[in-house]
C-alpha positions in Angstrom: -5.1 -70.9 -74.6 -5.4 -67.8 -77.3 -5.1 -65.2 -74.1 -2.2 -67.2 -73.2 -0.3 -67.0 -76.5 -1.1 -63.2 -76.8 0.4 -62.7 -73.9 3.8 -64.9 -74.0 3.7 -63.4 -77.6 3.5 -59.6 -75.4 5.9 -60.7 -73.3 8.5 -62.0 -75.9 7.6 -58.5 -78.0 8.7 -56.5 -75.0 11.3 -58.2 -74.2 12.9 -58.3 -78.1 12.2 -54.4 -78.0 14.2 -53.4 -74.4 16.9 -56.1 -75.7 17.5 -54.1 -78.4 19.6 -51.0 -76.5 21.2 -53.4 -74.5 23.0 -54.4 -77.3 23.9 -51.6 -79.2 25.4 -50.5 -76.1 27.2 -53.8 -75.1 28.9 -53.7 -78.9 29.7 -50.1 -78.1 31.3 -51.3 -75.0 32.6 -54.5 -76.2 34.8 -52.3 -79.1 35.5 -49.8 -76.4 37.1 -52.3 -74.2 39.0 -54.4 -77.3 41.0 -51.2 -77.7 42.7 -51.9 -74.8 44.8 -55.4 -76.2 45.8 -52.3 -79.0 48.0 -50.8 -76.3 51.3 -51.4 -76.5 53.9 -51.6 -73.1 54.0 -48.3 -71.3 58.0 -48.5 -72.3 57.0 -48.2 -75.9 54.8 -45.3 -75.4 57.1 -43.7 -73.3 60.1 -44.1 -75.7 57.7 -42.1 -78.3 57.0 -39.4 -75.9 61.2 -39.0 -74.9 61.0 -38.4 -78.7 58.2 -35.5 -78.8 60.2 -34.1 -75.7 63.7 -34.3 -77.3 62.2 -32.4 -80.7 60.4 -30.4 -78.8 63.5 -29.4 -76.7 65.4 -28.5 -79.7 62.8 -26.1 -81.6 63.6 -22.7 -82.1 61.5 -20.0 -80.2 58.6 -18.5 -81.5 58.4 -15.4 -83.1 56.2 -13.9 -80.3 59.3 -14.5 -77.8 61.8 -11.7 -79.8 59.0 -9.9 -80.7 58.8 -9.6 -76.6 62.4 -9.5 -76.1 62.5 -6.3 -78.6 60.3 -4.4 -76.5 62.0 -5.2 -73.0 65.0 -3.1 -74.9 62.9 -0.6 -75.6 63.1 2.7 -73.2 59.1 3.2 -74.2 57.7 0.2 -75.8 54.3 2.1 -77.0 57.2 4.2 -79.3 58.0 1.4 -81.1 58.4 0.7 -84.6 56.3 -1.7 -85.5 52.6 -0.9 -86.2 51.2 -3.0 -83.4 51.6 -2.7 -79.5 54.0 -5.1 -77.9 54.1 -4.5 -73.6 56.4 -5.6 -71.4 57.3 -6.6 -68.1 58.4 -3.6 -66.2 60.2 -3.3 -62.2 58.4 -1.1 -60.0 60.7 1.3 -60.7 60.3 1.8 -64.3 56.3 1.9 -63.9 56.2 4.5 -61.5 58.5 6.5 -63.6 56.2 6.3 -66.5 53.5 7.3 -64.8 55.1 10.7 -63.2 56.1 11.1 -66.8 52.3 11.0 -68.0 51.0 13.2 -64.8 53.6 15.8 -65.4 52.7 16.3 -68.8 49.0 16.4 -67.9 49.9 19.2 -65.3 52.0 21.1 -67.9 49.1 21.2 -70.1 47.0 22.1 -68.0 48.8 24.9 -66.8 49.3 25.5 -70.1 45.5 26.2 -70.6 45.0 23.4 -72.8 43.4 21.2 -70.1 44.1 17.4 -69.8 44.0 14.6 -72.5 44.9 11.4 -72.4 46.2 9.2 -75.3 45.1 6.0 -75.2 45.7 2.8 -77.8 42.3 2.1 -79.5 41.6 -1.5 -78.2 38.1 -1.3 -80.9 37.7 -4.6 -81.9 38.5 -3.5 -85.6 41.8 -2.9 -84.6 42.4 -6.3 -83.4 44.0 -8.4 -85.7 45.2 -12.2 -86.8 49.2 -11.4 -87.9 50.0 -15.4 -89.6 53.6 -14.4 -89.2 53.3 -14.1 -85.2 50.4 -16.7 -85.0 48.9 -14.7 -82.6 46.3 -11.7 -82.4 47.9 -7.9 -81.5 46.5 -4.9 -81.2 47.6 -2.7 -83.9 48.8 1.0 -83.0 46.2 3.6 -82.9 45.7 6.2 -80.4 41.9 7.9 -79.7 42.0 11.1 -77.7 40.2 11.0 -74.3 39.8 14.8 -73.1 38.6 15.9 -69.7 36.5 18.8 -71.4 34.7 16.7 -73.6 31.6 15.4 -72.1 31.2 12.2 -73.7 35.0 11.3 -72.7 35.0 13.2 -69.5 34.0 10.2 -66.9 36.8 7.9 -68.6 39.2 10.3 -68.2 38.3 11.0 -64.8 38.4 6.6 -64.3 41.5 6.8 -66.0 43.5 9.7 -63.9 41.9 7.7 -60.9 43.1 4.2 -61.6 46.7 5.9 -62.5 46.4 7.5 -58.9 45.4 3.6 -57.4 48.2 2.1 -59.4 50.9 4.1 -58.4 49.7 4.1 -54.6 50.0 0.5 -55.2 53.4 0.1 -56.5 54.8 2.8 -54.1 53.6 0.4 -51.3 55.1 -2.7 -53.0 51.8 -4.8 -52.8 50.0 -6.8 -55.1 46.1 -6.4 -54.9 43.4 -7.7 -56.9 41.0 -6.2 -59.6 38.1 -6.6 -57.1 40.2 -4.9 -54.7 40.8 -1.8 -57.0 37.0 -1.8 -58.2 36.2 -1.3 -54.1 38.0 1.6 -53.4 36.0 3.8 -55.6 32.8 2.1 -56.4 30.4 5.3 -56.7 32.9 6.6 -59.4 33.5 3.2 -61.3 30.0 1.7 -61.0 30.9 -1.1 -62.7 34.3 -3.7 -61.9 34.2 -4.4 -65.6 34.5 -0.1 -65.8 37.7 -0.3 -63.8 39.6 -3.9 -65.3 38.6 -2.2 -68.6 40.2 1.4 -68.2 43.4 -0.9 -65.9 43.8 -2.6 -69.3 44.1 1.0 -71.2 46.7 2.1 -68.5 48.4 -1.0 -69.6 48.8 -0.3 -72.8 49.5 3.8 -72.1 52.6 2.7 -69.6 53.6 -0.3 -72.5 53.6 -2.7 -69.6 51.7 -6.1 -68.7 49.0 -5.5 -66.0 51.4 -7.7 -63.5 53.8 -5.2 -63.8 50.8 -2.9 -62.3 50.5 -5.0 -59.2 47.4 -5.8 -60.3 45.8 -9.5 -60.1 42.9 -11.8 -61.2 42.1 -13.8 -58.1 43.4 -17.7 -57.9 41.6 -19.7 -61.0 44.1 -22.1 -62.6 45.5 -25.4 -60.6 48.2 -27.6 -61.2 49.8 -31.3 -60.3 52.5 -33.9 -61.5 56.3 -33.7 -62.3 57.0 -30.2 -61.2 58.9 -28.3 -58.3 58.3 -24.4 -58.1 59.1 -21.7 -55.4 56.3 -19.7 -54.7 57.6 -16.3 -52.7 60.4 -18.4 -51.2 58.6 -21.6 -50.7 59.4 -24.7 -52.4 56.0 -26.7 -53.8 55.9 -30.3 -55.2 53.4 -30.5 -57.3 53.5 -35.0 -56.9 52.3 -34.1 -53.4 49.4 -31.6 -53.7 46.8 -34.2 -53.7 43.7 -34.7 -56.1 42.6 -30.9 -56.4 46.2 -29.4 -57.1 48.4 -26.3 -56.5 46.7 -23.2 -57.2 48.3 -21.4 -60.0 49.9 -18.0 -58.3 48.2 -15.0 -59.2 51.2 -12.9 -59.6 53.6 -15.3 -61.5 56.7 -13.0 -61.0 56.9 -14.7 -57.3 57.4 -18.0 -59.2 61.3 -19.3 -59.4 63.2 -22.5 -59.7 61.1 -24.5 -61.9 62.3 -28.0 -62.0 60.9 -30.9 -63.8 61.6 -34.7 -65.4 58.3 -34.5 -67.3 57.8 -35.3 -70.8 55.3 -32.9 -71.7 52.7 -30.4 -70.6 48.7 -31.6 -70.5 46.4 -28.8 -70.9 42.8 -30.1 -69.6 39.7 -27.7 -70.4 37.4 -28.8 -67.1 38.2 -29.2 -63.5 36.4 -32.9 -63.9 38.6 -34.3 -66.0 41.7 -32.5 -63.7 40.2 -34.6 -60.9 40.0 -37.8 -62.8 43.5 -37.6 -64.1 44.8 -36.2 -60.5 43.0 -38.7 -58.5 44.7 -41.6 -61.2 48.1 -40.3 -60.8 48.4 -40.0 -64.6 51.3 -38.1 -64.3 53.0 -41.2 -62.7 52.5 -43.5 -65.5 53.2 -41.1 -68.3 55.3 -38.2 -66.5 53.9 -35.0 -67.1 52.1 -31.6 -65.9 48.7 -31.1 -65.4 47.1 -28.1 -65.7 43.9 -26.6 -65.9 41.8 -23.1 -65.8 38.7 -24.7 -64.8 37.4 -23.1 -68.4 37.9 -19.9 -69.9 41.9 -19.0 -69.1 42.6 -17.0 -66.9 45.6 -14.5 -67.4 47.7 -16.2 -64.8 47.6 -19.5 -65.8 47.8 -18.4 -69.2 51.4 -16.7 -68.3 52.0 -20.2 -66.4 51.8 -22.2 -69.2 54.1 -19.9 -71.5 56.4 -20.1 -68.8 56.6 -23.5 -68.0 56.3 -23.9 -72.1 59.7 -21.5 -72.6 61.3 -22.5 -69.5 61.3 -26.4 -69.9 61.1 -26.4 -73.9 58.0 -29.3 -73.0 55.7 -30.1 -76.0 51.8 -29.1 -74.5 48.8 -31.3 -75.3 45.4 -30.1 -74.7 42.9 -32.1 -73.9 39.0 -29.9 -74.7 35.2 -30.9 -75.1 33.8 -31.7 -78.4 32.3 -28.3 -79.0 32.8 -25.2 -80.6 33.8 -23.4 -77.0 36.2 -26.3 -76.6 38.0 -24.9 -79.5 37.8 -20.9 -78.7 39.6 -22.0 -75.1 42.2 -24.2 -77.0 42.4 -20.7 -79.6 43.0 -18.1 -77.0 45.8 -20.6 -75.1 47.5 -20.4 -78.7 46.8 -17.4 -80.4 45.3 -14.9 -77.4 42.0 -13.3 -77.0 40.7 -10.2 -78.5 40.7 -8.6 -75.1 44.2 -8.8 -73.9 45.1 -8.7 -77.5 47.7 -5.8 -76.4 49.7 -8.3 -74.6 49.7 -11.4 -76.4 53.2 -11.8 -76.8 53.4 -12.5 -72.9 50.5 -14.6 -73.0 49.9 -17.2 -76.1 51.9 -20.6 -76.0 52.1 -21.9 -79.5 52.1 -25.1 -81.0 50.2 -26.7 -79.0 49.0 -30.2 -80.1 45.2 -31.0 -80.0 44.5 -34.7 -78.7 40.9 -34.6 -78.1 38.5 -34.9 -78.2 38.1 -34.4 -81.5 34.4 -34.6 -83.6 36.4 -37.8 -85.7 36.9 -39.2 -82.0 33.3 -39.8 -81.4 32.8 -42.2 -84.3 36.3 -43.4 -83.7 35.5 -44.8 -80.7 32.1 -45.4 -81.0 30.8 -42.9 -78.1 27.0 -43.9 -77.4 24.6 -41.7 -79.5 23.3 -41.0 -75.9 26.1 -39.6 -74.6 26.2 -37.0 -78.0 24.2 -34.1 -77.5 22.6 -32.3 -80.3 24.5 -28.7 -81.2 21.9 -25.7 -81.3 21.8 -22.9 -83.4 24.0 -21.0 -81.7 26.8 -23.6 -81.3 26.5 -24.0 -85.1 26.4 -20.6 -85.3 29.9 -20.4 -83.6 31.5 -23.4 -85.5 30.8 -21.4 -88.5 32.0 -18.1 -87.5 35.3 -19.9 -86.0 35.5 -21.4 -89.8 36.2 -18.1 -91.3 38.9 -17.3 -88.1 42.3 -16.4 -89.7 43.9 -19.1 -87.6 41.8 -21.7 -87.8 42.2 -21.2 -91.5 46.2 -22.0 -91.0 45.2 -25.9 -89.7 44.3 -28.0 -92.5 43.2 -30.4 -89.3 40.8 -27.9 -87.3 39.0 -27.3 -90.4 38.2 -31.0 -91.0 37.5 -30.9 -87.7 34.9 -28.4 -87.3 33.5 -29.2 -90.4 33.0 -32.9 -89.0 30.8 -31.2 -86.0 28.8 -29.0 -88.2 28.1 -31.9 -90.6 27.1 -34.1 -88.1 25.5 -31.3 -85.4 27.0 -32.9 -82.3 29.4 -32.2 -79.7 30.3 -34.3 -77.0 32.4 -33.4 -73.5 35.0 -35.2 -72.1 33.0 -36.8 -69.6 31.2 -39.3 -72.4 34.0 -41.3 -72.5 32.8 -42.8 -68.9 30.0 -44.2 -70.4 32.7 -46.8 -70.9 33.8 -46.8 -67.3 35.2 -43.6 -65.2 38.7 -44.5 -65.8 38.7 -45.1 -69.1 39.7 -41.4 -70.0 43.0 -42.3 -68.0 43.4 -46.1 -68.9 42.5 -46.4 -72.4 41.8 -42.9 -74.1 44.7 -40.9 -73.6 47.4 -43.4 -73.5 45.9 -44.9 -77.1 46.1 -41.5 -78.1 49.5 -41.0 -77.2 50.4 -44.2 -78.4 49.4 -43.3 -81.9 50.6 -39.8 -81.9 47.0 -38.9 -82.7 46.8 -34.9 -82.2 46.8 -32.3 -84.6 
């Protein structure tokens, strides 16, 4: 009878100790699913959004977009007046031109007995700075000498006069290639691509022109889908009708005309997952917008998509990131630029764009699984800090709650935790709560 007791007494232990889990989770779930009856009629949400669309409609251009429109005046952009580098688009025409302007002078000094230099913007990372007033990084204007008869510079000159030599065979063609293309036509001499996209970007900013305007391109990255029609070279695209994996974003975005749309704003995903799982759920059909994503990192094409379609259709944009500290550095260089391409960031940061999540105050909010957290390392906490003392993040009272949230707390979750609650809850319950409450920063 004892052995008997001990065990029922074992049984009822183990099953009190597995039981306990299960209900954490089932409240997690339970106040995960009541959030639903808190959703108001689609009509009601989509009477808030005509209002984000209208306002957003009617705000003035940012400062990037004259700064840009000043230097497509400009005979020589790089001659400017203002202390940092602003490039521009440039026609074949004009390009080519600069660069028989640059060659000739080379040749005159040469003949000259002076030998060849190059002047070339300093793209050091010192001299890449956070301007509050532009809201965007630039590359301030500083030239470094790179002589031929020097022998630390000689190679990059020699990379340099060779690239000019590629780009201009290029444009004289009237092609686009890519970088990988251009790395493979000298490899012996360039070693390295990351040699060659380096010394295209100094050419960039010797000519004062974007690196499109070279005929130069990334390979396809970015795709989008929803409520937009686009020509592409010619050929009319509807982006309702490119199924779950979208229209790849053109590599060369000058091919891109008639842009036509009835959205209400712009969603900028981070990850190609949660693309998929708003693609495949037609988001775009219950909340009319345009999804778009760089499958991570941006790319510089869809990065000059996004401005576009930002400029062009006056559309408020709403990005959608993991829970981490790289979440935010993507969402950062959408906004403000990168470091690298800091030359050209009038052509290639949107501002104002809205964060809606997930946010480190979203994982509490909605009670996200402690499972479904994962723990931040060193080096994630490392980066939180250093994005902390960021000039820009400085400028938003929110991010700096924010990321002081995640470093207090050490975790980070991505977007895909919210399927812990079902795989369509991002699209059902999430996103339209969010936009609901008008709960982005």
């Amino acid at each position: 009878m004892s052995e008997r007791k001990r065990r029922a007494g074992a049984d009822a232990a183990a099953g009190g100790s597995t039981s306990k889990k299960p209900r954490g989770a089932s409240a997690a779930a339970s106040y995960a699913q009541s959030l639903r009856s808190k959703l108001r009629p689609d009509a009601s949400i989509l009477a808030s959004l005509r209002a984000l669309a209208s306002a957003a409609s009617k705000s003035k251009p940012a400062a990037a977009s004259s700064a840009g429109a000043k230097a497509l005046s400009e005979d020589d952009p790089t001659s400017a007046s203002s202390n940092y580098i602003v490039v521009a688009d440039q026609d074949t025409t004009s390009v080519t031109s600069r660069i028989n302007r640059l060659v000739l002078s080379v040749a005159r000094s040469i003949l000259a007995g002076r030998g060849f230099s190059f002047a070339v913007p300093s793209r050091a990372s010192s001299n890449q700075v956070y301007l509050p007033d532009l809201d965007r990084i630039v590359l301030l204007r500083r030239e470094s000498a790179r002589p031929f008869a020097n022998v630390a510079t000689a190679r990059k000159a020699t990379v340099t006069a060779r690239v000019l030599s590629l780009v201009h065979a290029v444009l004289r063609r009237g092609i686009h290639v890519t970088k990988r293309d251009l790395f493979y036509t000298d490899v012996k001499l360039f070693g390295d691509q990351s040699q060659s996209d380096a010394i295209l970007d100094d050419v960039s900013c010797m000519l004062g022109c974007t690196r499109s305007s070279l005929h130069v391109v990334a390979s396809e990255k970015g795709v989008v889908v929803g409520r937009l029609i686009f020509a592409d070279d010619g050929d009319v695209i509807d982006c309702t009708r490119m199924g779950v994996g979208g229209k790849a974003i053109p590599p060369n975005i000058d091919r891109v005309s008639g842009i036509e749309s009835d959205a209400l704003f712009i969603l900028l995903v981070e990850k190609d997952a949660a693309f998929m799982r708003l693609a495949e759920d037609r988001f775009y059909n219950r909340f009319p917008c345009i999804i778009l994503t760089a499958k991570g990192q941006p790319d510089v094409a869809t990065r000059l998509f996004l401005r576009r379609l930002k400029v062009e259709l006056k559309l408020p944009v709403l990005a959608l990131v993991d829970s981490d500290p790289y979440g935010l550095k993507i969402l950062s260089v959408y906004m403000c630029g990168s470091k690298n391409m800091s030359y050209d960031s009038a052509n290639l940061t949107t501002p104002d764009i809205k964060w809606l999540g997930v946010r480190p105050s979203d994982l509490d909010k909605y009670r996200v699984p402690e499972q479904c957290r994962l723990p931040m390392t060193d080096h994630d906490i490392k980066v939180g800090k250093e994005m902390l003392e960021e000039d820009f993040v400085k400028q938003n009272e929110g991010w700096v709650k924010e990321l002081e949230t995640m470093l207090r707390t050490k975790q980070k979750a991505e977007i895909q935790a919210l399927s812990s609650f079902g795989f369509q809850y991002l699209t059902e319950v999430y996103l339209p709560l969010k936009l609901q409450q008008e709960d982005w920063i």
